[in-house]
MIBAZA-835436 format. One record per residue (C-alpha): residue in one letter; z, y, x. Coordinates in steps of 0.25 Angstrom, whole numbers, plus 5000, padded with zeros to 4 digits. Layout:
! MIBAZA-835436
AZYX/...
This chain:
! MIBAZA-835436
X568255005217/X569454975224/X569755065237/X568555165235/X568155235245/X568055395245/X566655385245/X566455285237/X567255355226/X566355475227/X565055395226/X565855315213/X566355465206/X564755535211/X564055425203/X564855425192/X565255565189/X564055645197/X562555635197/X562555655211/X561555545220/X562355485230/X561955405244/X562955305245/X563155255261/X564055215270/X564255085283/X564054955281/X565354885273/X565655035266/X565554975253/X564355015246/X563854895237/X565454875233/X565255055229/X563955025224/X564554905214/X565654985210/X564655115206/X563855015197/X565054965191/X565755095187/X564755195185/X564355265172/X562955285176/X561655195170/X561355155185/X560355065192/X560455015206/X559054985214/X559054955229/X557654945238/X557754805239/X557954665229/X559054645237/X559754745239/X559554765224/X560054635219/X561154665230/X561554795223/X561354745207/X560054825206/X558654835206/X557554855216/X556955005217/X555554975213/X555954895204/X556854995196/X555955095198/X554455025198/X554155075211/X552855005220/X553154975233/X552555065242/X552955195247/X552955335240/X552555475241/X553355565235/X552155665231/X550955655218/X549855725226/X549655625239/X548955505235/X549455355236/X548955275249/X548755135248/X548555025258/X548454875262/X549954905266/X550455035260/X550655095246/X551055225245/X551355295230/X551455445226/X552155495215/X550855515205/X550455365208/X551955325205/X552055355195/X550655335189/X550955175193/X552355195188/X552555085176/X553955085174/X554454995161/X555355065151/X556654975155/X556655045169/X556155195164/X557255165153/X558255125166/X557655235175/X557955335163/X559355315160/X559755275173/X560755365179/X561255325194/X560255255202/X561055185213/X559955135225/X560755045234/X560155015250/X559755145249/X559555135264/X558155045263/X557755155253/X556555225257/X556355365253/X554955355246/X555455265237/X556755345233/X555655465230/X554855365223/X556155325216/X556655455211/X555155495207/X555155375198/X556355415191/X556055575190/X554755495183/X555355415175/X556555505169/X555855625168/X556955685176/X556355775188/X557855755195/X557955675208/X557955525203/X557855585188/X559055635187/X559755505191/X560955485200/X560655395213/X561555325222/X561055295235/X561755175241/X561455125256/X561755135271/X560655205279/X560855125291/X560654995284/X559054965280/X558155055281/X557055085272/X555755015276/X554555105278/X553155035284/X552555115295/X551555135286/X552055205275/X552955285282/X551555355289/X551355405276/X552855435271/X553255515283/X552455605276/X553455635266/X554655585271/X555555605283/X556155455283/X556255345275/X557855345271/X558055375256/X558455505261/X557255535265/X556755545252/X556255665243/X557255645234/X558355635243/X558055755251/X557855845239/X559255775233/X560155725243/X561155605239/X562655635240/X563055565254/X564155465252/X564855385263/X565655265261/X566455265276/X567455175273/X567055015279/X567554895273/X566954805279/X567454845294/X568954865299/X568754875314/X568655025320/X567854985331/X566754915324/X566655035312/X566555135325/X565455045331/X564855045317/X564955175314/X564255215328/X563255125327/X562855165313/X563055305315/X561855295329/X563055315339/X563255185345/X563755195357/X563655115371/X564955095368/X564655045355/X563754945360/X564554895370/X565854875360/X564854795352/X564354725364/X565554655366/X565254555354/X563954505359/X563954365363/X562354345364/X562854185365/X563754175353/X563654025346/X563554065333/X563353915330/X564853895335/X565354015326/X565054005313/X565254125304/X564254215311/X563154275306/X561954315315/X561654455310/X559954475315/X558854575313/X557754475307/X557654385295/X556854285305/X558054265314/X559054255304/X558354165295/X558154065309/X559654075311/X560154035300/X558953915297/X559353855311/X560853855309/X560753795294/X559553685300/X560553665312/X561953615302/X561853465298/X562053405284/X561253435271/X560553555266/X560853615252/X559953715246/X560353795235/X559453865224/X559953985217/X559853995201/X558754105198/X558454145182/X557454235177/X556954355185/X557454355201/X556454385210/X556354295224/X556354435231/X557654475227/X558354335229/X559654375236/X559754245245/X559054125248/X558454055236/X558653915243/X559953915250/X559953805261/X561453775266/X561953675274/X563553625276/X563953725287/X562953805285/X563553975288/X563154045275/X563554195271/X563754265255/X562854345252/X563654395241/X565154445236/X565954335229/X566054415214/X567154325210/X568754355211/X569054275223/X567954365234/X567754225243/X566554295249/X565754405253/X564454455255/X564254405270/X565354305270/X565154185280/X565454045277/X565153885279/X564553805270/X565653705269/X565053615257/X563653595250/X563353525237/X562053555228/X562953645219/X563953675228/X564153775240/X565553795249/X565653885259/X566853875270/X567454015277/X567853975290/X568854085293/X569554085280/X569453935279/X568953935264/X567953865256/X567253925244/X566053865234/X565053965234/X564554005219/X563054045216/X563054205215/X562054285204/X561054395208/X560454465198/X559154525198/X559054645187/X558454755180/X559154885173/X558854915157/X559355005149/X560254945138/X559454995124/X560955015118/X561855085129/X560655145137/X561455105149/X560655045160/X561054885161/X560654775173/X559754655165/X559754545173/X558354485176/X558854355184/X559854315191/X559854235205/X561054135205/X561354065221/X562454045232/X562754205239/X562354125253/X561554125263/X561354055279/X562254155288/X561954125302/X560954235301/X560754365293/X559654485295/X560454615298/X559754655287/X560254555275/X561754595282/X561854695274/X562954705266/X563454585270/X564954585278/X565054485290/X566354435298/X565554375310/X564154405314/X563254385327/X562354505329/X560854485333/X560754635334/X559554625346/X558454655336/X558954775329/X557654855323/X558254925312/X559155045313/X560555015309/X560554845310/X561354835321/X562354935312/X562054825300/X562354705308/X563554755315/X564254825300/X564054685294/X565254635301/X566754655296/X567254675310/X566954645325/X567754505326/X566454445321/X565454505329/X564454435337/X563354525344/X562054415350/X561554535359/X562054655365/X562054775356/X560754885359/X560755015355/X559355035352/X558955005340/X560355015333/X560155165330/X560155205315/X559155315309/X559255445311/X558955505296/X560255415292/X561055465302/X560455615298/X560655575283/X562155525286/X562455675287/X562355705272/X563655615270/X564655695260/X565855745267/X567155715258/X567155885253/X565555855251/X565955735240/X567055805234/X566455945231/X565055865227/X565855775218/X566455885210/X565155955208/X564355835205/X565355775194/X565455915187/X563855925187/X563855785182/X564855825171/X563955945166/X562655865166/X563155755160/X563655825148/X562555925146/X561455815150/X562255735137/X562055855127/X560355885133/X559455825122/X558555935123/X557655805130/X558155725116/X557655815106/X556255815113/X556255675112/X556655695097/X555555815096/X554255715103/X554555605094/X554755695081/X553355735085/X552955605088/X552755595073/X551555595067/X551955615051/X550455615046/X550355465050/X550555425037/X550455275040/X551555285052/X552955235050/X553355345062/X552855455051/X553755425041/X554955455050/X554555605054/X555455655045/X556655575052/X556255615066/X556255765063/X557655755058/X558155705070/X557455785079/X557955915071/X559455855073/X559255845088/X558655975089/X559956035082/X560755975094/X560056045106/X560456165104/X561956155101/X561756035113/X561056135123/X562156235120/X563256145122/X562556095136/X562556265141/X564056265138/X564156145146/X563456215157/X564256345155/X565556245156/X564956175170/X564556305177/X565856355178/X566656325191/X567656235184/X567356175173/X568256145162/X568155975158/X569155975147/X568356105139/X567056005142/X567555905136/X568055995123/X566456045124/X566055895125/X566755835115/X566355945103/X564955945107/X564955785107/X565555805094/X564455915090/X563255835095/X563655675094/X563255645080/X562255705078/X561355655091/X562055495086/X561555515073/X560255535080/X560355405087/X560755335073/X559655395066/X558655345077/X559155215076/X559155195063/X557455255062/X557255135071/X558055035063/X557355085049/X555955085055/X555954945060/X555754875049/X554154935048/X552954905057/X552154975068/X553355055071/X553755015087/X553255135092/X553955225083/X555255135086/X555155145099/X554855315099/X556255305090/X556855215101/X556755285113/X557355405104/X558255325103/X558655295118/X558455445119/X559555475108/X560555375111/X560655415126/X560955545123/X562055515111/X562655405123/X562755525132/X563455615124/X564555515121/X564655505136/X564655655138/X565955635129/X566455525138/X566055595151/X566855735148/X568055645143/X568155555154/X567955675165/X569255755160/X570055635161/X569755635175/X569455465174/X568255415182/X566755425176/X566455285175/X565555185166/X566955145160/X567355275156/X566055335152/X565755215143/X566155195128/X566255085117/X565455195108/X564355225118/X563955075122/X563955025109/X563255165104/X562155105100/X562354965096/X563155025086/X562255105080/X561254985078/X562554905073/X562755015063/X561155025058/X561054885057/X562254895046/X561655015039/X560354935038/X560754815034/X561654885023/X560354945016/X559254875022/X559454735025/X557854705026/X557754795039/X558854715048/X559054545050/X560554515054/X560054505070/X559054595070/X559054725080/X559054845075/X558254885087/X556854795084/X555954845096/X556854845108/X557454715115/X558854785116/X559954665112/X560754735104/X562254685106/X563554755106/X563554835120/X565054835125/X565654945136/X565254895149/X566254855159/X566254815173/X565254725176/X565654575174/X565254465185/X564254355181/X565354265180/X566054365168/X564754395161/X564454245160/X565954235154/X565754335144/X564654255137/X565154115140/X566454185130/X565354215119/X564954075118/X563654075125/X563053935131/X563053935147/X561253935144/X561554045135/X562354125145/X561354095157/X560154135146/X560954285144/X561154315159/X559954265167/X560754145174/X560654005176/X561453925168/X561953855181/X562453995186/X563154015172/X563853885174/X564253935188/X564854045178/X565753955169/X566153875182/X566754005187/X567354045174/X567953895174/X568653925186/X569054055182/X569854005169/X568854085159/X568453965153/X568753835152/X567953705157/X568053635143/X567253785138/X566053735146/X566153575148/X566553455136/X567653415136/X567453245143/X566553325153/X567853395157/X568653275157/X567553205164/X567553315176/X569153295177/X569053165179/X568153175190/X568853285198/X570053215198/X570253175211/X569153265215/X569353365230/X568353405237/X567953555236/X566453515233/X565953445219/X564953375227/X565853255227/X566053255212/X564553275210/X564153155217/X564953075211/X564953105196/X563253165197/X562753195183/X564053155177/X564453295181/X563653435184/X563953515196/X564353625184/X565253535178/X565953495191/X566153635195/X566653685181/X567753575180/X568153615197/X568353755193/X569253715181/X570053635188/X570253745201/
């Protein structure tokens, strides 16, 4: 990430090289989504990003808590012994009827159980039953009596933005247990307070004036001064008709939903409505805009959504015209930069996270995906949907404010002063933010605080990490119950048979745990000096890898191959299943160890801990490998037991292809490239990633224009010269011309391929 904040270069070295939590804050326009994309992007962790809300979770690239964590709607209280009150309007759970209600499938338990930094993003609408309720439900789930099970969390949010919401109601019977509704208010956190981290440094805002009005006003010290700086910019009888590129920024969905349906109804010409492409599962309640998108020529429209390609032609909040509409087409003018662009149809997608059967890595499936244009009607916007959004001009409706920290949102959505248009005089009730954040704010780390804490934690982290990757005594139990799980007088079970087998292995991972349990009180010998001596760790390391790395592989080999040989008889799922989950169990532990190794190797080079580096060739194709190898030995003695395309594992659904090293994540646009390359149909490539086969011909279009492939790959060879022919003396902007001209002699997909060929 380019010109990284202090702060946020702490936040990236505690999530990657501590197991430290981490609250995550800081002003309006700090730059905590752009932190929060670069954490997912580099960090070695199996990590899941949930948010309170659809929105917000779709915003971030997530999931909803309940969801994730099969949590009820209604509120919680943190103890088994009161009992659970229902009414007509309010639900109350307690931790015996949680988890007694509690059905979780085993995709999530698996996720939940390999899971390793849970990031929480608008942590500010978080309530603080439902983080309780949260780390209850993974202490449950992961056996683990640790805050969160032992997870890492990165709490993400501003405290003055939204609040949580707590009915009257409810909060009668909460108060009872907790002191506020913040997310700091919860058990949890009270017990295990989050490391505070501030990002100070704005980039949205240049001007000093404005920041110190900000500042005061966030901070509950807004000043008569203050409000009679601000004052200056009200203008109760601004036109806005007669100065476009102002947004009106209100407290209610009603007025802002009026506004902008009087202005569209008020602009002459036709009416467009557009539809977006929607494939498989994506819930109506998570649509991030309009499904029908009703525009008119002139109408004032605003992205809702960064431009992801090279060029950057718009941001999240960017104003614009509509200059030009057509049924597939969309132009948007900007004014001040005298530019016009074509709008292109942006992909959300809605998600779950699944452990890959192979890696054990946790991965995003995607469920389905919502294709439309990132706009939406911008004479009006609630000051709650702002957020997050960057403005150049906006008139302020700021009469009504009835929340705590609005008239702060309103005001921190704009880039500087030049814009601002105030509709009423500024009063200071109502504008005053919450005393518990403000008390809260307190906690931030001092500089000294962040440095000493860092060099603690990441030693800490070191140690566990090391000892925690040579622990099996949890292993060998697991060996020891299914051992015993045999029962050898059942003479017509094909499990008997292999009693012999099981006590084998469990005597050879019995012989590790002392030598392993030794090597780990070395370690901690080693760690509970003062300074600790890396380069002798690694030496220790490396001969105990050596020591103990065949021996617990072979054990995954010999596994796999016990469940390769048994498939070929009947009534034996159960069994295959018991042997699988072994399995997992053994496979995650050898995966470990190998990036102890890496781990101890990449921290006396000094270089960063990052996925990149704590990643190898051998570790993601560990697996695959092995089945590669089995299938060969089998098919070299016993060709009945395998067919040429035929799984070695029979009972799972795990696709069993090569697994290369991940990289960065690629855009839409690269990961449509990558299979176009290996020769599969545009139905083909829609099929494979949940899209619409217009959207993936939105793809090739792009791909045209970018010179990655060549028109004559996708359209034959007289349809080209055709399309030649006919843009000859073609100029206008829009191919609305063209369309009307040729119509069904040309489709809007053709027209717009052979444009960007020729641009």
């Amino acid at each position: 990430m380019q010109n990284v904040s202090e702060a946020a270069a702490y936040t990236l070295q505690f999530i990657n090289q501590t197991q430290k939590s981490i609250f995550l804050t800081g002003k309006a326009g700090t730059g905590k989504t752009t932190l929060l994309r670069e954490i997912i992007a580099t960090t070695h962790k199996n990590t899941v990003v949930v948010a309170p809300t659809g929105i917000a979770a779709l915003n971030a690239g997530g999931v909803t808590i309940h969801s994730m964590f099969q949590l009820p709607f209604s509120a919680f209280i943190p103890s088994y012994d009161v009992n659970p009150q229902f009414t007509d309007t309010v639900k109350f759970e307690n931790k015996e009827t949680l988890r007694r209600h509690f059905k979780m499938n085993n995709l999530k338990r698996n996720v939940i159980k390999n899971m390793e930094l849970l990031i929480i993003d608008e942590v500010s609408m978080l309530r603080a039953d439902l983080l309780d309720a949260i780390d209850f439900m993974m202490q449950t789930v992961r056996r683990n009596s640790k805050a969160f099970g032992g997870v890492q969390v990165l709490f993400i949010g501003d405290l003055l933005q939204l609040p949580p919401v707590i009915r009257d109601e409810e909060w009668r019977t909460l108060r009872n247990y907790y002191k506020g509704k913040f997310f700091f208010h919860s058990h949890v956190i009270q017990q295990y307070p989050p490391l505070y981290i501030e990002l100070s440094k704005i980039y949205r805002q240049t001007d000093d004036d404005f920041i110190s009005v900000l500042n005061n006003l966030r901070n509950n010290q807004i000043s008569s001064q203050d409000v009679q700086f601000l004052n200056q910019y009200v203008k109760p009888d601004f036109d806005l008709k007669n100065n476009p590129g102002y947004i009106t920024l209100t407290t209610h969905n009603a007025k802002a939903d009026s506004i902008n349906e009087q202005s569209i109804n008020d602009l002459a010409g036709n009416e467009y409505t557009y539809q977006p492409f929607i494939v498989s599962d994506f819930p109506e309640k998570i649509f991030p805009v309009e499904e029908n998108l009703k525009l008119k020529v002139g109408a004032q429209v605003m992205f809702v959504k960064n431009d992801l390609s090279f060029e950057k032609r718009y941001f999240n909040g960017k104003m614009g015209i509509i200059k030009s509409l057509s049924p597939e087409e969309i132009f948007v003018h900007f004014p001040e930069e005298n530019k016009t662009i074509e709008v292109e149809k942006y992909e959300w997608k809605n998600i779950r996270y699944k452990v890959n059967e192979l890696t054990k890595e946790i991965e995003e499936e995607v469920l389905g995906t919502f294709a439309h244009y990132p706009l939406k009607l911008a004479w009006a916007i609630t000051v709650h949907k702002s957020q997050g959004l960057t403005f150049d001009k906006a008139a302020l409706d700021v009469s009504q404010v009835f929340l705590p920290g609005q008239a702060y949102v309103a005001l921190s959505r704009l880039r500087s002063l030049n814009g601002l248009i105030l509709l009423s005089q500024m009063q200071m009730n109502g504008i005053s933010n919450d005393q518990d954040v403000m008390d809260y704010a307190l906690n931030k780390a001092t500089d000294d605080t962040l440095k000493k804490s860092l060099h603690f934690e990441t030693k800490k982290f070191i140690h566990n990490y090391l000892i925690n990757s040579f622990n099996w005594a949890d292993l060998a139990q697991e060996w020891r119950n299914h051992r015993f799980s045999y029962n050898e007088n059942a003479v017509a079970s094909e499990k008997s048979k292999h009693a012999i087998w099981a006590q084998k292995r469990l005597e050879a991972i019995d012989m590790l745990i002392d030598p392993a349990q030794k090597f780990i009180n070395q370690l901690n010998k080693i760690f509970n000096k003062e300074t600790v001596d890396l380069f002798f760790v690694k030496e220790r390391v490396e001969a105990a890898y050596d020591y103990f790395f065949n021996p617990m592989d072979k054990l995954v080999t010999d596994l796999l191959m016990k469940m390769a040989e048994i498939q070929k008889f009947k009534k034996v799922k159960e069994y295959y299943e018991e042997l699988a989950i072994l399995e997992d169990l053994q496979t995650k532990a050898v995966l470990r160890l190998m990036k102890a190794k890496l781990l101890i190797e990449i921290v006396v080079s000094g270089e960063t801990i990052c996925k990149e580096k704590l990643s190898s060739s051998a570790i993601k194709n560990f697996k695959i490998n092995k089945l590669d190898k089995i299938r060969e030995d089998y098919k070299m003695t016993s060709t009945d037991i395998f067919k040429d395309d035929e799984p070695v594992v029979r009972y799972t659904s795990a696709k069993i292809d090569k697994i290369n090293p991940k990289t960065n994540k690629k855009t839409t646009v690269e990961e449509t490239y990558d299979l176009w390359i290996q020769k599969h149909s545009v139905k083909d490539i829609a099929r494979l990633r949940t899209l619409t086969v217009q959207t993936v011909e939105t793809h090739l279009i792009k791909l045209i224009q970018a010179k990655k492939i060549e028109i004559s790959d996708v359209l034959p060879y007289d349809k080209i010269l055709a399309l030649k022919e006919a843009f000859q003396s073609y100029q206008e902007e829009s191919l609305n011309g063209l369309k009307e001209k040729y119509g069904e002699e040309f489709t809007w997909v053709e027209l717009k391929m052979f444009k960007a060929s020729i641009n």
